[in-house]
C-alpha positions in Angstrom: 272.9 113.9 157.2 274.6 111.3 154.9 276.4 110.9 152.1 273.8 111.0 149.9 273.3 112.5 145.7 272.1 116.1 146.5 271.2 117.6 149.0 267.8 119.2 146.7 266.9 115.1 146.4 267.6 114.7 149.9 265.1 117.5 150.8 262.1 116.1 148.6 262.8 112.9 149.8 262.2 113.8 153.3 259.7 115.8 152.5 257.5 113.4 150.0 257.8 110.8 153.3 256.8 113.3 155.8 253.8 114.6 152.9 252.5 110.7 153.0 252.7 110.3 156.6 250.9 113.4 157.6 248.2 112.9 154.6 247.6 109.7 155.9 247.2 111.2 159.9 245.1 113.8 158.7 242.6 112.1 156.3 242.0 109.7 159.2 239.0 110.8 161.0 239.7 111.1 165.2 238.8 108.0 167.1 235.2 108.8 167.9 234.2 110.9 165.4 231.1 110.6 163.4 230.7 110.1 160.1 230.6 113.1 158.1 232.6 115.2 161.3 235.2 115.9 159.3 239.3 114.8 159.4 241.4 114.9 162.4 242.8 118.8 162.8 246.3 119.2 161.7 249.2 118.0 163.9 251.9 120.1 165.0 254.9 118.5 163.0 258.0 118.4 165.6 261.7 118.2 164.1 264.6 116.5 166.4 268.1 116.7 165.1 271.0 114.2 165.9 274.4 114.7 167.3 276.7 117.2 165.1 274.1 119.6 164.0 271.2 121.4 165.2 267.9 122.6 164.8 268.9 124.7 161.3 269.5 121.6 159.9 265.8 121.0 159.4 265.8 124.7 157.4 265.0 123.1 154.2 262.3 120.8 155.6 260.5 123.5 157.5 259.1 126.0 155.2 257.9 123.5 153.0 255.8 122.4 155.7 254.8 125.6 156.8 253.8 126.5 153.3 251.3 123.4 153.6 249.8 124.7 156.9 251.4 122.7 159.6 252.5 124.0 162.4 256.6 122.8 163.4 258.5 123.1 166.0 262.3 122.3 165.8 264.0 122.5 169.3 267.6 122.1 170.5 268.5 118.4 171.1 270.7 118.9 174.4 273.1 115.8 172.9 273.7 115.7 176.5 272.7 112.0 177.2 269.4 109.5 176.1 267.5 110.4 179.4 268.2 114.0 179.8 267.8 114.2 176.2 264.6 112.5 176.3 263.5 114.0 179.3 264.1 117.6 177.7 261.8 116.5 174.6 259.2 115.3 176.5 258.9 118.3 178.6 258.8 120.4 175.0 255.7 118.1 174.3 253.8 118.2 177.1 254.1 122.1 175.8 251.8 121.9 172.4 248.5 121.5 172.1 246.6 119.0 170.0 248.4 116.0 168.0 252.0 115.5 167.4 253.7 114.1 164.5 257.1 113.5 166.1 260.3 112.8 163.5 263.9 112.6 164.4 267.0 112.3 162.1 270.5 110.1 163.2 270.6 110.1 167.0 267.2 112.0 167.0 265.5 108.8 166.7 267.0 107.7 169.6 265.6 110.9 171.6 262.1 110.5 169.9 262.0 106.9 170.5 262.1 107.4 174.7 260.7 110.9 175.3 257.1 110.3 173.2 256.6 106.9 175.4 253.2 107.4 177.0 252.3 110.3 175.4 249.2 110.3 174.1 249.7 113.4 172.0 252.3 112.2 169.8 249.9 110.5 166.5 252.3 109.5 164.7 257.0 108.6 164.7 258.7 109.4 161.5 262.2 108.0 161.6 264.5 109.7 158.9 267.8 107.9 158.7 268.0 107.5 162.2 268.3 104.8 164.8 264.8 103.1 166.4 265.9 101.6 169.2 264.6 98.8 171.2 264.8 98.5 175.3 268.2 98.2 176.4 269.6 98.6 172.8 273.0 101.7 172.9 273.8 104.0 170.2 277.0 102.2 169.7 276.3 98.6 169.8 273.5 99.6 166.7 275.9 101.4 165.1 278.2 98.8 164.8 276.2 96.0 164.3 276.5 96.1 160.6 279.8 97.2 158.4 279.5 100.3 157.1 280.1 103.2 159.3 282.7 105.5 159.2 282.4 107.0 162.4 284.2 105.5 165.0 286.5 107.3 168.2 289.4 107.8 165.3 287.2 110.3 163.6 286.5 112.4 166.6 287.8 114.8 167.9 287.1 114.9 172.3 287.6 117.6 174.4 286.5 118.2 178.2 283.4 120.2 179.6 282.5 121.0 183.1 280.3 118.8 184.6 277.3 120.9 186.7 277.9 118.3 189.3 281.9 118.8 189.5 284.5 116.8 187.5 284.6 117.1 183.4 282.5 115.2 180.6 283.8 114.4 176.7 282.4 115.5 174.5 283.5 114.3 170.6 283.4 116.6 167.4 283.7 115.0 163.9 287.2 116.2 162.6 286.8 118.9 160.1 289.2 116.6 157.4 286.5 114.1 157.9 283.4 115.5 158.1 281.8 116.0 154.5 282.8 112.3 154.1 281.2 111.1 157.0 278.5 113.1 157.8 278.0 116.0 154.7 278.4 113.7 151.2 275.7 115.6 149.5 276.7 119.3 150.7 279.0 121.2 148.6 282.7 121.5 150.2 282.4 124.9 151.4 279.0 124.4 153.3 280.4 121.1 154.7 283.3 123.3 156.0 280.8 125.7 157.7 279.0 123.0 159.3 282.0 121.1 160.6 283.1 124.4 162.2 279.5 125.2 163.6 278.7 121.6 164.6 277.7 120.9 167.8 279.5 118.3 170.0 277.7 115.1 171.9 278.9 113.4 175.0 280.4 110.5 174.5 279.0 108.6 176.8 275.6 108.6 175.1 277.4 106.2 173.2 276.9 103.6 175.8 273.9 104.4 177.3 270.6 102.3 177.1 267.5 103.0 175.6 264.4 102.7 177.6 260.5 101.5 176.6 260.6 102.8 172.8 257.6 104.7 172.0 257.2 102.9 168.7 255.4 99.8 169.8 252.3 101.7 170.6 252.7 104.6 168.4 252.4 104.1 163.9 255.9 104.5 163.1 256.8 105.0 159.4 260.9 105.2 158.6 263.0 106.7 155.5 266.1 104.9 154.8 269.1 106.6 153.5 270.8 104.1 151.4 274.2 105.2 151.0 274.9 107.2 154.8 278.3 106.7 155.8 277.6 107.4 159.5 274.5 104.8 159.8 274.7 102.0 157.6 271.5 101.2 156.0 271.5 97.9 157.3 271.5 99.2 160.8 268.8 101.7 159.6 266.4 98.6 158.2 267.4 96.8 161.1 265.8 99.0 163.8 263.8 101.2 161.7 261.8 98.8 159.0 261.9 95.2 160.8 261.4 96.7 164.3 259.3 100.0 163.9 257.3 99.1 160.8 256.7 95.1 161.6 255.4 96.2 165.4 253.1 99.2 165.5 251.1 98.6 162.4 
């Protein structure tokens, strides 16, 4: 989420993108198909969150697909680190049958970027102000790249977990004075309030760790920029999503 004018325009916005990307996919006939064979079958339309929010945060999105006759999925993003992240995804992909359009918002786009790399399921990578990252790229050295964010260590909160291993991880939690600024613009104050108390927390390390092979130089990629989000700047969202994603897989 951003700090955006409404969170009603937000939905259509994401919405209208997904509406062209999926109209596209499906009036494309399947690679081998004869002519008159009819269009590819509808994909399965799989929702990835980012860090500080979970799968409900697609609830606006999803029935309006569903109303359209697509099947979605929206599973827990673990927000536990890019390769167990990713490695969690992809095993939720290897679940579904048939084509896969794969979309991720914020850190999702990290996540969706690594765990659809050599899967030949996944048709289609909708990026919805999110980060596209390239091999070797981190979550913080993106986020950074450009002025504009608003989320830096200052605004979180950290706390320790228990490692399954032994020894304790940090995880970081927006702090609630700070959240509808950073992360909620275009949610009323009270609904910002419940999300900053229900949000859920991401290690901290992910902010450091590199992204592998991105999925996006073999897969079409299409991306929906969110001009004024205060936690990625748009600049960092053209940057990886529109020269890199767009420029490379079409």
């Amino acid at each position: 989420m951003s700090s955006r004018p409404g969170l009603a325009a937000g939905v259509r916005r994401v919405v209208t993108g997904l509406a062209v990307v999926l109209l596209v996919f499906t009036a494309t006939p399947a690679s081998g198909s004869s002519a008159g064979s009819g269009h590819r079958p509808k994909p399965t339309v799989v929702l990835v969150h980012g860090a500080f929010a979970d799968a409900s945060s697609w609830s606006e999105v999803v029935p309006r697909l569903q109303r359209k006759g697509y099947p979605v999925l929206a599973p827990a993003n673990p927000l536990r680190g890019v390769d167990s992240d990713s490695a969690y995804l992809a095993s939720v992909l290897s679940t579904i049958s048939g084509p896969i359009v794969l979309v991720g918002h914020s850190y999702g786009g990290v996540v969706i970027t690594n765990a659809a790399t050599g899967n030949a399921s996944v048709k289609a990578l909708v990026y919805v102000a999110a980060f596209a990252p390239d091999a070797g790229d981190t979550v913080g050295g993106l986020q950074v790249r450009f002025p504009g964010t608003k989320l830096g260590l200052p605004a979180l909160d950290v706390r320790e977990f228990p490692l399954a291993g032994g020894g304790v991880g940090h995880e970081g939690y927006v702090k609630p004075a700070l959240f509808r600024d950073i992360f909620a613009g275009d949610l009323p104050p009270a609904k910002a309030a419940l999300l900053a108390a229900t949000q859920r927390p991401a290690d901290v390390q992910t902010l450091g760790q590199v992204s592998g092979e991105p999925a996006w130089r073999t897969i079409p990629s299409w991306a929906l920029i969110a001009r004024d989000d205060n936690l990625i700047p748009a600049a960092a969202q053209r940057f990886t999503s529109t020269a890199r994603t767009l420029a490379r897989s079409r």
